[in-house]
N, C-alpha and C positions, 0 to 999 in steps of 0.2 A: 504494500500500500504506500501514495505518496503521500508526503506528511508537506504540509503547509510552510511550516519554519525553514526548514531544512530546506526546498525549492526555493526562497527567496533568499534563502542564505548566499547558497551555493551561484544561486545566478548575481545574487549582488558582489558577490566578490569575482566572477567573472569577469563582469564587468568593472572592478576596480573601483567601486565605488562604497563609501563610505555607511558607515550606519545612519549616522549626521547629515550627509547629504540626502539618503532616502527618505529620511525623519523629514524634511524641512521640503523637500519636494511633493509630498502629500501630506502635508498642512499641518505636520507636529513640532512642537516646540524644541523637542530633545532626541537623544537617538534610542533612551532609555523603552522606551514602546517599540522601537523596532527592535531591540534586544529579546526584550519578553517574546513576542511574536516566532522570533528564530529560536529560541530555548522553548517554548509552547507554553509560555507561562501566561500568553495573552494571546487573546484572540486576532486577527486583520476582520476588522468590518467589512462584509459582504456590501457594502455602497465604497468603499476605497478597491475593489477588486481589479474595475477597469483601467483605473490609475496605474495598480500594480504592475498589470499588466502591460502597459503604455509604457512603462517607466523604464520597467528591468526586461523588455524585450520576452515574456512568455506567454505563451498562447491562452487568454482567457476561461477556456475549456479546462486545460490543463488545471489551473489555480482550483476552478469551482470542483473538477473530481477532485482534486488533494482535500480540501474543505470538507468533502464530503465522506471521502475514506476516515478521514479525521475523527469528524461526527462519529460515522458507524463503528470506528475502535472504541471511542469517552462512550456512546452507548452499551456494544458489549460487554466494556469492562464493568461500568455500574451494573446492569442485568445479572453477571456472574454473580457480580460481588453481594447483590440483593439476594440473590435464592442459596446463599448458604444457609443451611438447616443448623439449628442450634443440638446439641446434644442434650438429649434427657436422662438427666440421672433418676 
């Protein structure tokens, strides 16, 4: 599965370009938001998507499947983690 962070990472330093400058290129103050985003500590808003994509040269599609593999891993992982059975003594 493609993971979200990790494809903006990877293309943003392809590109040579800064955390700083992507921060400030789609309308953030600091590069600290894009840090979380590539460690998956934060999310990229689905309305900055097309930006993204404009920005760091990857195909829109591409972005919204990673998003959604995303999604479908954070849902799995909760659903496991819900249906564990408690033990009865």
């Amino acid at each position: 599965m493609s993971n979200i962070g990790t494809m903006i990472k990877n293309q943003r330093e392809r590109l040579n370009m800064t955390q700083s400058e992507v921060a400030y290129r789609l309308g953030y103050t600091n590069a600290q938001f894009i840090s979380n985003i590539e460690r998956n500590i934060s999310s990229l808003p689905p309305k900055k998507f097309a930006m993204v994509s404009r920005l760091l040269k990857l195909n829109l599609d591409d972005i919204i499947k990673a998003k959604a593999d995303d999604m479908t891993s954070t849902l799995r992982a909760a659903v496991k983690g819900g249906n564990k059975k408690k033990r009865v003594s």
